[in-house]
C-alpha positions as CSV (number, residue, x, y, z in Angstrom):
1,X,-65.6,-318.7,-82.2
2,X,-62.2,-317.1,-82.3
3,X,-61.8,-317.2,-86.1
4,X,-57.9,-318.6,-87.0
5,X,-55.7,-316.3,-88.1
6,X,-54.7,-318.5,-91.8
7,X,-56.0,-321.7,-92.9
8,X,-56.7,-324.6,-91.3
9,X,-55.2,-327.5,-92.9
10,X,-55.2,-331.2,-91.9
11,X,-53.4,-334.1,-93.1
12,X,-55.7,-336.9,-94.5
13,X,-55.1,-340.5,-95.7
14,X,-55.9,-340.0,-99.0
15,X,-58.6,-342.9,-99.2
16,X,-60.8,-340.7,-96.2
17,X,-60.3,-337.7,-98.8
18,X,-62.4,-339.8,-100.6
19,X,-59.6,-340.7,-103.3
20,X,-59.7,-344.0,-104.9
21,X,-56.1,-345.0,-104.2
22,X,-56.8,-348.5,-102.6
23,X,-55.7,-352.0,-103.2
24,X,-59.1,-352.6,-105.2
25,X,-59.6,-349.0,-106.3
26,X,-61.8,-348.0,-103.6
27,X,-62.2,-345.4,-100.9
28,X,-63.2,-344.8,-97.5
29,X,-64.9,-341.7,-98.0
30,X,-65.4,-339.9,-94.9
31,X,-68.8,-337.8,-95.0
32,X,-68.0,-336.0,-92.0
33,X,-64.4,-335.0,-93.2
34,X,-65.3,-333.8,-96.6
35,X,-68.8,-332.5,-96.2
36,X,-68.8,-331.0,-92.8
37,X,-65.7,-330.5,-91.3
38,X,-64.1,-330.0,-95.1
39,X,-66.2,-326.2,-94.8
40,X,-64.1,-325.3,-92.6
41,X,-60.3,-327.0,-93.3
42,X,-58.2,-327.4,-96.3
43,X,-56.9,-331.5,-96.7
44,X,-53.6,-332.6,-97.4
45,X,-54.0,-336.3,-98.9
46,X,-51.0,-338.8,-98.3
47,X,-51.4,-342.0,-99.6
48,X,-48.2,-343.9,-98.6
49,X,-48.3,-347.0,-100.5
50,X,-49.3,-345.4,-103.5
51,X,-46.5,-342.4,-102.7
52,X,-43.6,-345.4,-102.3
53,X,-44.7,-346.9,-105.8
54,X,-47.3,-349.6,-104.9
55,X,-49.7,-349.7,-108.1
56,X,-53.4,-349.7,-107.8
57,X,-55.1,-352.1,-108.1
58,X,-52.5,-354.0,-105.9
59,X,-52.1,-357.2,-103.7
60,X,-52.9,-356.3,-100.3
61,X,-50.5,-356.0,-97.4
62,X,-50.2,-356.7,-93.7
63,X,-48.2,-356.5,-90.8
64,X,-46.5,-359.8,-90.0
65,X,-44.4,-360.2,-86.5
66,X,-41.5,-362.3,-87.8
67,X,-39.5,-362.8,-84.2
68,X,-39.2,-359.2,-82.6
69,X,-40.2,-357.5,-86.1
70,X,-42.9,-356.1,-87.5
71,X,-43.2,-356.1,-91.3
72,X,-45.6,-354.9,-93.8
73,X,-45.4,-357.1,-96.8
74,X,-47.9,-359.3,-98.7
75,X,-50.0,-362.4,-96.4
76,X,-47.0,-364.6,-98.2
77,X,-43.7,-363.0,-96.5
78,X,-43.3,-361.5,-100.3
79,X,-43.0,-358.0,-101.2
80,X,-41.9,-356.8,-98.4
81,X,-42.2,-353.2,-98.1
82,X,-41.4,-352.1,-94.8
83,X,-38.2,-349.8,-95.2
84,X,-40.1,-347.9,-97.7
85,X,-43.1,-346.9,-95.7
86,X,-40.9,-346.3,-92.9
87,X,-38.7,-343.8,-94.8
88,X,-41.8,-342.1,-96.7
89,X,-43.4,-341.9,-93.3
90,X,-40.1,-339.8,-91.7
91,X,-39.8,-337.9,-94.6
92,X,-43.4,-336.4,-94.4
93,X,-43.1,-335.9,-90.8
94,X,-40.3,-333.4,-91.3
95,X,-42.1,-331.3,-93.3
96,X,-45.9,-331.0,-91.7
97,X,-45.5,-328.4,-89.3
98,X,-48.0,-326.3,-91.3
99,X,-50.2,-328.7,-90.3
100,X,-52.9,-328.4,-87.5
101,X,-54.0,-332.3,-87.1
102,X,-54.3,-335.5,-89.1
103,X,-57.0,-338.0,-89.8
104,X,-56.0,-341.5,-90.5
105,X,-57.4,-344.4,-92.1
106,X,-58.5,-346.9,-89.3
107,X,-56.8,-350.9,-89.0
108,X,-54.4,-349.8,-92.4
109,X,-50.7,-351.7,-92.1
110,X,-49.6,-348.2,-93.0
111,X,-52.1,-345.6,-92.0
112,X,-53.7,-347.4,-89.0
113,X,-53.3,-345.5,-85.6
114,X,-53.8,-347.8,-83.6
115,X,-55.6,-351.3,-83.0
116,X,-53.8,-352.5,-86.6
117,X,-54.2,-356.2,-87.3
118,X,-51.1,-358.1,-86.7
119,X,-50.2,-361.8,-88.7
120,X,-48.2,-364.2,-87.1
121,X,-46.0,-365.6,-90.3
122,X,-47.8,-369.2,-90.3
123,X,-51.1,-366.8,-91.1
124,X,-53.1,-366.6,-88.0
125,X,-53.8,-363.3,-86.8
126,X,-52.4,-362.1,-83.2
127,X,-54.2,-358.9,-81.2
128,X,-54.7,-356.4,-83.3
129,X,-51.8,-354.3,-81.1
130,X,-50.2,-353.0,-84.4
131,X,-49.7,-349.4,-85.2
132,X,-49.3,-347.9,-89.4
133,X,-45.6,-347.2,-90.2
134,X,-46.5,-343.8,-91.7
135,X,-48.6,-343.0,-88.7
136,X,-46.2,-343.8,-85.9
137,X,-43.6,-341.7,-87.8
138,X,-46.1,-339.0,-88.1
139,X,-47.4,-339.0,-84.7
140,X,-43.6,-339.8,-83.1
141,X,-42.2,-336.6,-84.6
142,X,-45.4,-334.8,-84.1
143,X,-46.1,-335.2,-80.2
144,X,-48.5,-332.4,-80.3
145,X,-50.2,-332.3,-83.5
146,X,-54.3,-333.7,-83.1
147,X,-54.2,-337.1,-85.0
148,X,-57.4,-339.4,-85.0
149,X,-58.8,-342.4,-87.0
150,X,-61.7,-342.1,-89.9
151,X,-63.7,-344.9,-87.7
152,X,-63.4,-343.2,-84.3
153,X,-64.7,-340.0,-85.8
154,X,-68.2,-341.7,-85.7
155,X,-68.2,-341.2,-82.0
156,X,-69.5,-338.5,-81.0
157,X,-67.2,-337.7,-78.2
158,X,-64.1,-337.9,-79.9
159,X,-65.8,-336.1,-83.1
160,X,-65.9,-333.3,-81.0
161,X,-63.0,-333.6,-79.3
162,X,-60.7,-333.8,-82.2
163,X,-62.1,-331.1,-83.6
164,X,-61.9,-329.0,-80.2
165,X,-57.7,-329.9,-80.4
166,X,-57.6,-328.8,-84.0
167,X,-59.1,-325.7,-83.4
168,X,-57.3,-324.8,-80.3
169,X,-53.7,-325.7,-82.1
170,X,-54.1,-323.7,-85.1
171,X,-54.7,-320.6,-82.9
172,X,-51.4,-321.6,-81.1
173,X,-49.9,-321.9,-84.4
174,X,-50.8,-318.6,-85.4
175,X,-49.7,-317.1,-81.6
176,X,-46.0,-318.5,-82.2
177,X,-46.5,-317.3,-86.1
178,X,-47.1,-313.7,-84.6
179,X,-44.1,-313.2,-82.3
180,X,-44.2,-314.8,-79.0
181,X,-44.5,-313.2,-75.8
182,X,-45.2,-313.5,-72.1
183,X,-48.1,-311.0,-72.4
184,X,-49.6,-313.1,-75.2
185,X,-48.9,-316.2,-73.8
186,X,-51.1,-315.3,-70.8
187,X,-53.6,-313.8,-73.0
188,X,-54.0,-317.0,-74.9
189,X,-53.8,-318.9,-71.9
190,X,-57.2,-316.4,-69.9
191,X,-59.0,-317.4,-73.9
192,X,-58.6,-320.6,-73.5
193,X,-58.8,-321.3,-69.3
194,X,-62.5,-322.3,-69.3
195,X,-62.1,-324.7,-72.5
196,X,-59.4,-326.4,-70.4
197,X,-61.1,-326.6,-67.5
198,X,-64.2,-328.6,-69.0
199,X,-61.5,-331.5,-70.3
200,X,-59.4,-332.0,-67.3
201,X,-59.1,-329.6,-64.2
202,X,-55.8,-330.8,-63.0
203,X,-53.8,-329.5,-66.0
204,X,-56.0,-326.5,-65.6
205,X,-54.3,-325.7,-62.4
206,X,-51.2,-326.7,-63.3
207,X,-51.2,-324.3,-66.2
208,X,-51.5,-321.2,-63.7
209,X,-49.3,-322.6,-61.9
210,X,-46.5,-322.5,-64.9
211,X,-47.4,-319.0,-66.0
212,X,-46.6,-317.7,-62.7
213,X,-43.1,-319.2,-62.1
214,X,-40.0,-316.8,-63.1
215,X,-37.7,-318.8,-63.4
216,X,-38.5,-320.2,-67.1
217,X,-37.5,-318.4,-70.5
218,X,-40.3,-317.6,-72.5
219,X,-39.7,-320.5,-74.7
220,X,-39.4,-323.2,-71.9
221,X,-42.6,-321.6,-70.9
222,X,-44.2,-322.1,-74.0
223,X,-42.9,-325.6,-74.3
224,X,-44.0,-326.6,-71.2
225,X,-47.5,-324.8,-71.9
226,X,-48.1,-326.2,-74.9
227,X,-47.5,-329.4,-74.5
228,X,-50.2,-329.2,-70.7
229,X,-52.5,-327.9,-72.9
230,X,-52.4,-330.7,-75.9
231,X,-52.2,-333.1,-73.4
232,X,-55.1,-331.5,-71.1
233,X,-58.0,-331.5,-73.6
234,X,-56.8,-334.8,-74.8
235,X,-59.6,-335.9,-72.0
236,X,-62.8,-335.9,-73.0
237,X,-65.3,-333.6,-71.6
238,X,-67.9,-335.1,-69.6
239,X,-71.2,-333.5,-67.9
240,X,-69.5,-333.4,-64.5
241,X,-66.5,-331.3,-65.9
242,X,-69.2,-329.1,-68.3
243,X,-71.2,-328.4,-65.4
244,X,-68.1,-327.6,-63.0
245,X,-66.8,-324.7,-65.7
246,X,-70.8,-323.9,-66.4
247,X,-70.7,-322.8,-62.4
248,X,-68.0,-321.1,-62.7
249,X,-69.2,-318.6,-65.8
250,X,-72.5,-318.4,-63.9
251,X,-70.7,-316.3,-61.2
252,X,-69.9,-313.9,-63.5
253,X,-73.5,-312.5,-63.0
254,X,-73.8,-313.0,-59.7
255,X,-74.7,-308.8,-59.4
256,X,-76.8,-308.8,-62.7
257,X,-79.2,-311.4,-62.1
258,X,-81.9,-311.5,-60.0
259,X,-82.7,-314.6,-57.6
260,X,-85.0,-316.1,-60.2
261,X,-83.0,-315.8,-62.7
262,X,-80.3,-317.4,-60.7
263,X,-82.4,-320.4,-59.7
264,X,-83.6,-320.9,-63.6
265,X,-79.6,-321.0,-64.7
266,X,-78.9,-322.9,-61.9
267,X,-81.6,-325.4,-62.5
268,X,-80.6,-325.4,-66.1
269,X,-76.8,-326.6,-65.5
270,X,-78.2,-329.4,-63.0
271,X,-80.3,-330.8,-65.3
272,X,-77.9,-330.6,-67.8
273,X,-75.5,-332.5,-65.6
274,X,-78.1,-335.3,-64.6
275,X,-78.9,-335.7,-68.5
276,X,-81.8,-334.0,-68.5
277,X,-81.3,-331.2,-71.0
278,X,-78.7,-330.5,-73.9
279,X,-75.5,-328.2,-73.0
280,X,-76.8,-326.0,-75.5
281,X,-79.7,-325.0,-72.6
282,X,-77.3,-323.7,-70.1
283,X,-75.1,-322.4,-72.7
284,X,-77.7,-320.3,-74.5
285,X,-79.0,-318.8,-71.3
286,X,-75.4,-318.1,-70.4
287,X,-74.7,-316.4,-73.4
288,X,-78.0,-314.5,-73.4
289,X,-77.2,-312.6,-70.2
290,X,-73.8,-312.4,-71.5
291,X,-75.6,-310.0,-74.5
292,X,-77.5,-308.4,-72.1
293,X,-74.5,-307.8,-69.3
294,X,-71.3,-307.3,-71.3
295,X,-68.4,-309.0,-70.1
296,X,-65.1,-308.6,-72.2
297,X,-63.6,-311.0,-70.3
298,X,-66.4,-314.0,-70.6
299,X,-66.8,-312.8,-74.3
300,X,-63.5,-313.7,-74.9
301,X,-63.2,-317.1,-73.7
302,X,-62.8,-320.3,-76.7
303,X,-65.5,-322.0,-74.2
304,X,-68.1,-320.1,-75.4
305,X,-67.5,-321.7,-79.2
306,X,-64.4,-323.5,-79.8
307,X,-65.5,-324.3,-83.2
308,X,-67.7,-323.4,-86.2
309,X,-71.6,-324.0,-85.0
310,X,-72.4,-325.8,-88.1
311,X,-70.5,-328.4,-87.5
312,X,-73.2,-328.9,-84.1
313,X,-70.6,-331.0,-82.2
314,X,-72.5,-329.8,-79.0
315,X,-75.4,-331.5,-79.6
316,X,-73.9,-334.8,-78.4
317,X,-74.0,-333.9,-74.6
């Protein structure tokens, strides 16, 4: 793994952190956050109804459509308390750029990202299409920044792929930190070209196909580059896409090999692509011969181990 220059830090709703800051004094301690990922980050709480002045304990809140509004106040239409989230929530999304993703507390009127319960003013409950004032400001003024929910963490895709984005934004943090350039900006780009191939091909080639135009100032280029590469691994990973950018590294040792040995990696990535075997088979192999055949520029790519092995996000596929 390439190791981040500074710290990772990630915002958290406060309750995930494992605080007890809600309506009844509880939490929603994440294991995962604190325990494993938390080796590896540095947390930010925000609690936003506690921040705006809410006490704890407190009467719970909810979002209510009242014609074409959305409110946050108590399941009466009293204490209403949506100006004050919605403020809190723009004022802490000016000042989180230090920040390399977010994790939110899932169905929350305030923290929710998406899927939030929404209350028709006679009571009943509608779809829950609703989405936390302090999150949408957060996410609206942070287009890039890796956000996810404490409940979609459990999966094991999105685990992983949060994580992955996280990872992947800090190190472009640090690049812009450093002094942008087009050399580095192509460097970063060769790091991080198999990664983005095993999410989503397309903006893989449409990547290459930005870095060669000369018509763009370096920071349109970046802007443009960035915001592919966000959006790319924003897709999931699947064993059709793995298997696609396995292929591709196994040519890399096309003259080292012998035929067997060809056939056994080959077999490998097959299997691992009909669900027969773990990524980590192919991947060990790969990087076994990559020991035994030096490759600066296969050594170098994110692919390889986009994050901390501990965290053994791989072990999913």
């Amino acid at each position: 793994m390439k190791v981040p220059q500074s710290d990772i830090i990630i915002g958290i709703s406060a309750c995930v952190e494992g605080q007890q800051v809600r309506f009844d004094r509880g939490h929603k301690k994440s294991d995962f956050c604190v325990n494993e990922l938390g080796k590896h980050v540095k947390y930010r709480g925000f609690c936003p109804e506690v921040a705006i002045g809410m006490p704890i304990p407190r009467p719970t809140v909810r979002q209510i459509k009242k014609g074409d509004l959305i409110i946050v106040s108590r399941p009466d239409g009293e204490g209403d308390v949506t100006e004050q989230l919605t403020a809190y929530g723009k004022k802490i999304a000016a000042s989180v750029s230090d920040l390399s993703g977010f994790i939110f507390c899932q169905k929350s009127p305030s923290c929710g990202m998406e899927r939030v319960k929404v209350y028709y003013e006679h009571g009943q409950s509608s779809e829950p299409t609703g989405i936390g004032l302090f999150a949408k400001e957060i996410m609206a003024a942070n287009p890039l920044l890796p956000c996810e929910e404490n409940g979609r963490l459990n999966d094991a895709g999105l685990r992983e792929n949060f994580v992955i984005r996280v990872f992947t934004y800090r190190h472009w943090q640090d690049l812009v930190a450093s002094g942008l350039t087009k050399h580095k900006l192509i460097s970063f780009h060769s790091e991080h070209k198999y990664l983005l191939m095993s999410h989503h091909l397309p903006s893989y080639k449409a990547l290459g196909q930005l870095l060669a135009r000369a018509d763009l100032s370096i920071d349109e280029m970046a802007e443009q580059y960035i915001s592919g590469l966000m959006g790319g691994l924003k897709h999931l990973a699947n064993r059709k896409s793995h298997s696609n950018t396995l292929q591709h590294l196994q040519g890399y040792f096309k003259k080292n090999i012998d035929k067997a040995q060809k056939q056994e990696l080959a077999e490998h990535i097959e299997g691992f692509r009909q669900g027969l075997v773990p990524l980590l088979v192919p991947l060990t192999l790969i990087n076994h011969y990559l020991k035994q055949y030096p490759k600066a520029y296969l050594a170098a790519q994110v692919y390889l181990s986009p994050y901390p092995t501990d965290l053994k996000l791989r072990y999913g596929y």
